[in-house]
N, C-alpha and C positions, 0 to 999 in steps of 0.2 A: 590437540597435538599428539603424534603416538610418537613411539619409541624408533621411529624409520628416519625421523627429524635430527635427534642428536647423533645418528647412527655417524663412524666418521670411520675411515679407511686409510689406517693409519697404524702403525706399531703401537702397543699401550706400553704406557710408563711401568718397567720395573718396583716403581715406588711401592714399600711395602708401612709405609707410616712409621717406620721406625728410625727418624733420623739422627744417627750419632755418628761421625767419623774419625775412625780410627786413627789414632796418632801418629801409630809411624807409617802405617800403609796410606792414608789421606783416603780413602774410600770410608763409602758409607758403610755400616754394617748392616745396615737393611737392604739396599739396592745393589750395593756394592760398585756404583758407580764413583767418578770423580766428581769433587764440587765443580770441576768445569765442565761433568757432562751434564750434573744435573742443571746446572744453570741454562745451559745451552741447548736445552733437550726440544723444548717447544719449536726451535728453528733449526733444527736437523734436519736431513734429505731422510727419508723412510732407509736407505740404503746404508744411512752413518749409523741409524736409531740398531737396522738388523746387526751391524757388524760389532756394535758393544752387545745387545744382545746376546749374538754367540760368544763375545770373549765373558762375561761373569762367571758363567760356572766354575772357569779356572783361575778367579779371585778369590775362591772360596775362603781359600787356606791362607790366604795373606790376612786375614782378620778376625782371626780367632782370638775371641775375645773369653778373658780369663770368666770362669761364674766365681762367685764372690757369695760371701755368707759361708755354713757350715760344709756344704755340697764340694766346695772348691778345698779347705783345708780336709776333709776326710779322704784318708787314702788307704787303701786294701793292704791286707797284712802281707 
């Protein structure tokens, strides 16, 4: 079997293993998708998969998530 076998033509998943979704935004903060894109992602048109594609980068800022520990209470003089 070589590597031309699984080959598939197709958008790849956003998915970055990092699944937690933020509370108020409801997107992931790894993918930054919705739980209804992710769920629905497998049976997408390639054309629905490109059009969240381009919208993520401008989720960015909807889920900034606080850093927690000493990092987030230190603050510059």
């Amino acid at each position: 079997m070589t590597d031309q076998s699984w080959a598939r033509d197709e958008i790849e998943s956003p998915c970055v293993k990092i699944c937690v979704i933020h509370p108020q935004a409801g997107l992931c903060v790894g993918c930054l998708r919705s739980l209804d894109e992710i769920s629905a992602w497998s049976r997408m048109s390639a054309e629905a998969r490109r059009t969240i594609m381009a919208e993520l980068p401008d989720r960015k800022s909807a889920v900034r998530m606080r850093r927690g520990g000493r990092a987030a209470r230190a603050r510059p003089a």
